[in-house]
C-alpha positions in Angstrom: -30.1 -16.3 -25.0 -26.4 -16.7 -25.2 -24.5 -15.6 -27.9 -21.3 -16.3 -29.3 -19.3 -14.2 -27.2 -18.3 -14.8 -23.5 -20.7 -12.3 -21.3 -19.9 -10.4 -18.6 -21.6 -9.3 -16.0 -20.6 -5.9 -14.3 -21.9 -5.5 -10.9 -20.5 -2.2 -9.9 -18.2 -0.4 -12.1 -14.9 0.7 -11.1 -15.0 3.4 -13.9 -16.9 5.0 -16.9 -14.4 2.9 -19.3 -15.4 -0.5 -17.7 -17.8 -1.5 -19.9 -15.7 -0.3 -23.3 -12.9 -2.7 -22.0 -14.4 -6.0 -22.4 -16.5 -5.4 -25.5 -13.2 -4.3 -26.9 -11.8 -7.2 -25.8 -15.1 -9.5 -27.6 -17.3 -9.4 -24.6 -21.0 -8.7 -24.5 -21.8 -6.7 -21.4 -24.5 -6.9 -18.7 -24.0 -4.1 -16.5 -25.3 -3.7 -12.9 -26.9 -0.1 -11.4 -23.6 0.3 -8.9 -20.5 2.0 -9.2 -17.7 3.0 -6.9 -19.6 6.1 -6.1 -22.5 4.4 -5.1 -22.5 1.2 -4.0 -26.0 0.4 -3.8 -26.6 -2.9 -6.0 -29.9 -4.3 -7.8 -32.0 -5.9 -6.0 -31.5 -9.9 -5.7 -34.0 -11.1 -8.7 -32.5 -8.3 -11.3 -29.1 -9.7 -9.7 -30.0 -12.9 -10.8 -31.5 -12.0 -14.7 -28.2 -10.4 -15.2 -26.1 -13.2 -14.4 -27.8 -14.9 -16.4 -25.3 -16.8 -19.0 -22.7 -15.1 -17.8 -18.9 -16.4 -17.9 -17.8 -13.7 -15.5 -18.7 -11.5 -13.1 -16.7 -8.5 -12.0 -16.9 -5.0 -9.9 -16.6 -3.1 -7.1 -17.9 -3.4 -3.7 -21.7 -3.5 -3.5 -24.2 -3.4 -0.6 -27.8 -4.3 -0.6 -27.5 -7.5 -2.4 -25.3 -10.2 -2.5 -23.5 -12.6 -4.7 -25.4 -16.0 -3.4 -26.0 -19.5 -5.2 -29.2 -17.9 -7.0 -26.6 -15.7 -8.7 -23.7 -18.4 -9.5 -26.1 -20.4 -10.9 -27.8 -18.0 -13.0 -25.0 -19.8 -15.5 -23.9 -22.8 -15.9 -20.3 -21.6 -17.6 -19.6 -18.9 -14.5 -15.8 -19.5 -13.9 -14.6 -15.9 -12.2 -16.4 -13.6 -10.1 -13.6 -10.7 -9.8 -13.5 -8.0 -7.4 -11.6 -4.4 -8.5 -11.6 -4.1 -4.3 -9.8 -6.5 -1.5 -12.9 -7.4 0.6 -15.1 -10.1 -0.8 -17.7 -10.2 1.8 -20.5 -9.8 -0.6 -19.9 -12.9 -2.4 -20.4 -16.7 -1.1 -17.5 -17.5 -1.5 -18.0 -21.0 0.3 -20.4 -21.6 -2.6 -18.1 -20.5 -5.1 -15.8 -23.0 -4.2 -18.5 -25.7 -4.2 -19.3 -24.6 -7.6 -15.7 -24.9 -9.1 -16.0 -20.8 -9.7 -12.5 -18.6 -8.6 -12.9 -15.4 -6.6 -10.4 -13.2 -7.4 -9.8 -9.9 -5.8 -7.5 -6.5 -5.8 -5.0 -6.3 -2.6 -3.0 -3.7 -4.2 -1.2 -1.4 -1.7 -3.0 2.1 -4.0 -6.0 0.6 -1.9 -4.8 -1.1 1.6 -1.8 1.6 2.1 -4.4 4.2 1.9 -6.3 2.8 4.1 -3.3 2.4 6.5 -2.7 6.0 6.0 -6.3 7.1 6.8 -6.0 5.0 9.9 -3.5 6.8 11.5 -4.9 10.5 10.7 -8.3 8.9 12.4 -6.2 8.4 15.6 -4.4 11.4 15.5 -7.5 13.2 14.8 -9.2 12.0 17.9 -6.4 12.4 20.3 -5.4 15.7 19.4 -8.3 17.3 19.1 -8.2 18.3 15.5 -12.0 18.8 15.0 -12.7 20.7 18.4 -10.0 23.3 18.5 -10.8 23.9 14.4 -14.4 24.9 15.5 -14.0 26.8 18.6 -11.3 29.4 16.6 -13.9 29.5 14.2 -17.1 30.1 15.8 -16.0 31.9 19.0 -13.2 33.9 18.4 -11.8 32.9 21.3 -7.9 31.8 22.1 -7.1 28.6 24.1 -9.5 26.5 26.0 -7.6 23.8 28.4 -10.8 21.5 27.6 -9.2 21.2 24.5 -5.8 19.7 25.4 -4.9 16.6 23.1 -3.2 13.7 24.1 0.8 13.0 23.8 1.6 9.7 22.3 5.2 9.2 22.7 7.5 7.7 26.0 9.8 11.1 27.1 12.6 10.8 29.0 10.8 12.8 31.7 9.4 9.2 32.9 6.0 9.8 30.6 5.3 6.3 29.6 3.0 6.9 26.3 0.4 5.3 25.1 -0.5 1.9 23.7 -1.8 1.4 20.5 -3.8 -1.9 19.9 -3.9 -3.3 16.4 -6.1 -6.3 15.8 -4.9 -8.1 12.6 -1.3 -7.3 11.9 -2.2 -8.3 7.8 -1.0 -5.6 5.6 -3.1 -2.7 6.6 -2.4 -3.6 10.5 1.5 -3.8 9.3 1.5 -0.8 8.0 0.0 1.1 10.4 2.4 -0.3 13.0 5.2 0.6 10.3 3.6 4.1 10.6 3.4 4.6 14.0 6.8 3.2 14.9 8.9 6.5 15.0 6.2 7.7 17.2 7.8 5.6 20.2 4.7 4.4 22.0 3.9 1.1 22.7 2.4 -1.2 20.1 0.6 -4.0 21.0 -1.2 -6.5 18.1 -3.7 -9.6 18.2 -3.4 -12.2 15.2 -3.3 -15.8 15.8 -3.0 -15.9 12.1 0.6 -14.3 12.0 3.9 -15.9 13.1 5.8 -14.7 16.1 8.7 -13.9 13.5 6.1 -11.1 11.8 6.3 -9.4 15.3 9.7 -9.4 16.1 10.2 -7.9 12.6 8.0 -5.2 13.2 9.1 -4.6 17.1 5.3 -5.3 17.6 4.5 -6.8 21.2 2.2 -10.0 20.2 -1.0 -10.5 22.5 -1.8 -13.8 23.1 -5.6 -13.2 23.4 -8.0 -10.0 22.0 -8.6 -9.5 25.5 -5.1 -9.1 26.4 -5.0 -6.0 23.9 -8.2 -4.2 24.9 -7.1 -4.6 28.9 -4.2 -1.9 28.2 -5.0 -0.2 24.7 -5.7 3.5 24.9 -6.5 3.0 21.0 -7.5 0.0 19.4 -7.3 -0.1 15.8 -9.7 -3.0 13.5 -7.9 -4.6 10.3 -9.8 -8.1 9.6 -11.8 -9.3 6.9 -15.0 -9.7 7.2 -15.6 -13.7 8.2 -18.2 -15.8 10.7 -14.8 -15.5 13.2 -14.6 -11.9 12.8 -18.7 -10.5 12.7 -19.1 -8.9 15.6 -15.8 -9.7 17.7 -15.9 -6.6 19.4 -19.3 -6.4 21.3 -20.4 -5.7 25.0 -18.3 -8.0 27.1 -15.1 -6.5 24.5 -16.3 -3.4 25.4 -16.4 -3.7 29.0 -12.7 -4.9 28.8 -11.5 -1.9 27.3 -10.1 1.3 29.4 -12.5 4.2 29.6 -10.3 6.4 28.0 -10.0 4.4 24.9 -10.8 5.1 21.7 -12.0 2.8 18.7 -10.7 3.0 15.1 -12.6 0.7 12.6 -11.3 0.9 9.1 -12.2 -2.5 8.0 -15.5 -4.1 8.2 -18.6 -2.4 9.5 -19.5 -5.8 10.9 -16.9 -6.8 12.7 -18.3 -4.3 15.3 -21.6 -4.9 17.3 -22.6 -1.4 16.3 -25.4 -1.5 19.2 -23.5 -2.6 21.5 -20.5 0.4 20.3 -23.8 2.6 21.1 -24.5 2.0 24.3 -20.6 1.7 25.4 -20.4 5.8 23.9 -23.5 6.2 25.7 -22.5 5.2 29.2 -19.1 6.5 28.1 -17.7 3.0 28.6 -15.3 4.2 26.3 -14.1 7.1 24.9 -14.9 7.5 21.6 -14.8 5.8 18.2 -13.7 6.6 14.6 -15.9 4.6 11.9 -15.0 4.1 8.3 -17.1 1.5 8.3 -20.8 0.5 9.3 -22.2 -2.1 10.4 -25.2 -1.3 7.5 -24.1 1.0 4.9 -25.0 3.4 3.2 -26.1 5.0 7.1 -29.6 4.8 7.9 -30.9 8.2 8.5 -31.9 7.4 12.1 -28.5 5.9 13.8 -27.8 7.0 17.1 -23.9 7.4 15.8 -25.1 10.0 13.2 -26.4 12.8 16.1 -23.6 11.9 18.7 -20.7 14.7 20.1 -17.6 14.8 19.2 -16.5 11.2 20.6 -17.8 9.9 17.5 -16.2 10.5 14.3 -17.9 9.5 10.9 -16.6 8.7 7.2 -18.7 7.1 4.8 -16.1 4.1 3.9 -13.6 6.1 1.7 -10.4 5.3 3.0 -9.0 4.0 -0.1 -10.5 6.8 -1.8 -7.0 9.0 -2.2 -6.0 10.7 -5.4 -2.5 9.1 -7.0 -3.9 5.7 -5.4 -7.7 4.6 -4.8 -9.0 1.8 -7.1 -7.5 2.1 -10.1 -4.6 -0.1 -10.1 -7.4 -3.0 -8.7 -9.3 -2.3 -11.7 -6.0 -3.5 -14.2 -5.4 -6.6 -11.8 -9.3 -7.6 -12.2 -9.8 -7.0 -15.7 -6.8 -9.3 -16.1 -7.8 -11.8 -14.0 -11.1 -11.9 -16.1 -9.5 -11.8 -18.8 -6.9 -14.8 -18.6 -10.0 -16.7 -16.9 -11.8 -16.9 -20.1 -8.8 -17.6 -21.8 -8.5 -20.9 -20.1 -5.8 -19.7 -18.0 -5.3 -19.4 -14.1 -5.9 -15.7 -13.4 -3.6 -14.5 -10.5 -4.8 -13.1 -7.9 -7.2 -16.0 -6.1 -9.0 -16.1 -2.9 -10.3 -19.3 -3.0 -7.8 -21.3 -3.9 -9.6 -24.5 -2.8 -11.5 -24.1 -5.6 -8.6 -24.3 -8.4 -8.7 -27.9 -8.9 -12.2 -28.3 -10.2 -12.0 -24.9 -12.0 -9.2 -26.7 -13.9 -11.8 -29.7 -14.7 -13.9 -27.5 -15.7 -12.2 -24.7 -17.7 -8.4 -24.7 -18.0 -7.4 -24.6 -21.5 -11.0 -23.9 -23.2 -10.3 -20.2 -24.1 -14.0 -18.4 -25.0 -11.8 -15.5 -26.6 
């Protein structure tokens, strides 16, 4: 029954002192089984009982269950589903906006710089070798082994050209990691038809006209899109068969956005190179992918790029809790991704504080 007091419901805490927060604050709390650790949410009818009443939702990133129209309209007074993360692909968001509810979510740079960062040591851990030449000191005692030489990525005045890194979405992550790779002096090459021609020139990033363009001469190509229908599975078998032999994949974004069967069979028949995953197409792994028993082409993470000490999710916790916060005041929280929404959510809630 509802009480008194707004209710929130946590889906995934960012931290232990989640919960404290809003019942400080004159919340009663309804909170979910996830947490950043593990991401693994209730299933979609205990999902649904806890929503129930609710005036907010807010967490984490989840996986197993999503945040559909059985869930928004669990309660009739829902007006803020807040994520502590930047990726909102496990909430309907085109409901959401039917509904009059804001989505608001944490792009803070503690989470997508890290991610940029991350990005980079994924490439350079794949072209030079770090993994390989770590192991073979270790377990043979042996010196040098010219199967282990590493690729040079810079132009030399020697006529050496370098090599061309690919970015596909030059957003902040993608900018970043162009900004990052830029004293290297190699070629950098990025697909967004999103971005104005002004972005590149700023960077000194060469704009491809097409995604096919940028696999035809990338010798690394580098995934920074959200997850939406546009972007699931844009790189799948006829990507893959554009793509050099020698190139490597990084994914740091979305698990989706790859055809992860399709990725298989292009390691298999060594179409490419190799890829580095942050991300999966279904996460947590399942104990049976191909990618989990393959050589050293493939390099695995279990999607923790953000996860770096003296940045990670903490600052997206403060901007979420605020956004709740000013959302049951009445008030326009801040940071909204569905902006087409605000004019009914004004109808509906602005100026009718619950605190």
């Amino acid at each position: 029954m509802p009480t008194d007091r707004p209710k929130i419901f946590m889906f995934a805490r960012g931290n232990e002192e989640g919960p404290a927060f809003f019942e400080a604050a004159g919340c009663e709390v309804a909170l979910g089984s996830a947490d950043w650790a593990n991401p693994t949410a209730d299933p979609p009818e205990r999902m649904v009982a806890l929503a129930r009443d609710a005036d907010a939702l807010v967490g984490t990133s989840i996986k197993n269950s999503r945040i559909d129209r059985d869930v928004m309209t669990a309660s009739e007074t829902l007006r803020i589903i807040s994520k502590y993360t930047v990726g909102v692909d496990e909430i309907d968001v085109d409901t959401a906006t039917e509904l009059g509810i804001l989505v608001t979510h944490a792009p803070t740079e503690a989470n997508w710089g890290g991610v940029a960062e991350y990005t980079v040591t994924l490439m350079l851990t794949m072209l030079k070798k770090m993994r390989e030449r770590d192991r073979w000191v270790k377990e043979t005692g042996a010196w040098r082994d010219l199967a282990l030489t590493g690729t040079y990525l810079g132009r030399r005045e020697d006529g050496y050209g370098g090599i061309t890194i690919g970015i596909i979405g030059l957003g902040r992550i993608g900018t970043r990691v162009s900004k990052l790779m830029r004293p290297w002096d190699l070629r950098i090459v990025a697909y967004d038809p999103y971005v104005a021609d002004a972005h590149f020139a700023e960077l000194g990033v060469e704009r491809m006209r097409t995604l096919d363009g940028l696999l035809e001469v990338s010798d690394v190509v580098s995934v920074h899109v959200t997850l939406t229908k546009e972007t699931r599975h844009m790189l799948s078998a006829a990507q893959f068969n554009k793509m050099k032999h020698s190139a490597v994949l990084v994914n740091t974004a979305r698990g989706p956005a790859v055809d992860e069967e399709a990725l298989i069979d292009a390691l298999r028949t060594q179409r490419i190179a190799g890829a580095a995953l942050d991300v999966m197409e279904h996460e947590p792994v399942s104990p049976d992918n191909p990618l989990l028993v393959m050589d050293d082409r493939v390099f695995l993470s279990p999607h923790m790029a953000a996860h770096n000490h003296g940045a990670g999710i903490g600052p997206g916790i403060v901007w979420g809790n605020e956004d709740v916060l000013r959302a049951l005041r009445g008030q326009v929280p801040e940071h909204i991704f569905n902006p087409e929404a605000l004019s009914r959510w004004r109808e509906r809630f602005e100026g009718r504080s619950l605190l």
